[in-house]
C-alpha positions in Angstrom: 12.5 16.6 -19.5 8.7 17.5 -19.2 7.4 14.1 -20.5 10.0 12.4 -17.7 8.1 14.8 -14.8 4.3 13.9 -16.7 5.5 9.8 -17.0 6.8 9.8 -13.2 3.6 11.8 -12.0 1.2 9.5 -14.0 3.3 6.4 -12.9 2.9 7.6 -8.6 -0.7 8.5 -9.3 -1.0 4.9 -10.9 0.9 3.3 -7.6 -1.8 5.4 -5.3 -4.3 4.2 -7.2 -3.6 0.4 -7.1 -2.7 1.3 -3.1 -6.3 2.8 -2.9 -7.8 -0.7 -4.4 -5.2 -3.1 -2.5 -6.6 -1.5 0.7 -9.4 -3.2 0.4 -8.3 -6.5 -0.6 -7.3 -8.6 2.4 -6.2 -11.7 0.1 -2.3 -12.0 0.7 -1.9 -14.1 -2.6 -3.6 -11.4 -4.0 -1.3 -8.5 -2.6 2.2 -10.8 -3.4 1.4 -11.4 -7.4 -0.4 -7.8 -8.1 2.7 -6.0 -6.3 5.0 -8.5 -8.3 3.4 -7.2 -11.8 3.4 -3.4 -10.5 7.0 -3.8 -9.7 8.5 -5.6 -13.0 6.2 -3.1 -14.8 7.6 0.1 -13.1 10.8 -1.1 -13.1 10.0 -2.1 -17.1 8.9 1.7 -17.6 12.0 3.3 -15.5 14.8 1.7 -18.0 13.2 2.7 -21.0 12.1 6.3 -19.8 15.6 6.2 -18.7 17.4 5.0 -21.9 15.3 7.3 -24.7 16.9 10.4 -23.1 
């Protein structure tokens, strides 16, 4: 149960982080493929966090 709470906190500080950097970036290609990677990645992490217990 612990490493579930430490793998969700380290995956929103992760989001923030990329949130922080995308601020800055005005490109709009940019935004659509780097949200696209961050999604099928979190999504990626969630079903395996989710199937090992």
């Amino acid at each position: 149960m612990l490493d579930k709470a430490l793998a969700v906190i380290s995956l929103i500080a992760l989001i923030g982080f990329m949130m922080i950097v995308l601020w800055f970036i005005n490109e709009a290609a940019l935004w659509i493929i780097v949200s696209a990677v961050l999604l099928m990645v979190v999504y990626d992490f969630y079903t395996e966090l989710w199937k090992s217990g």
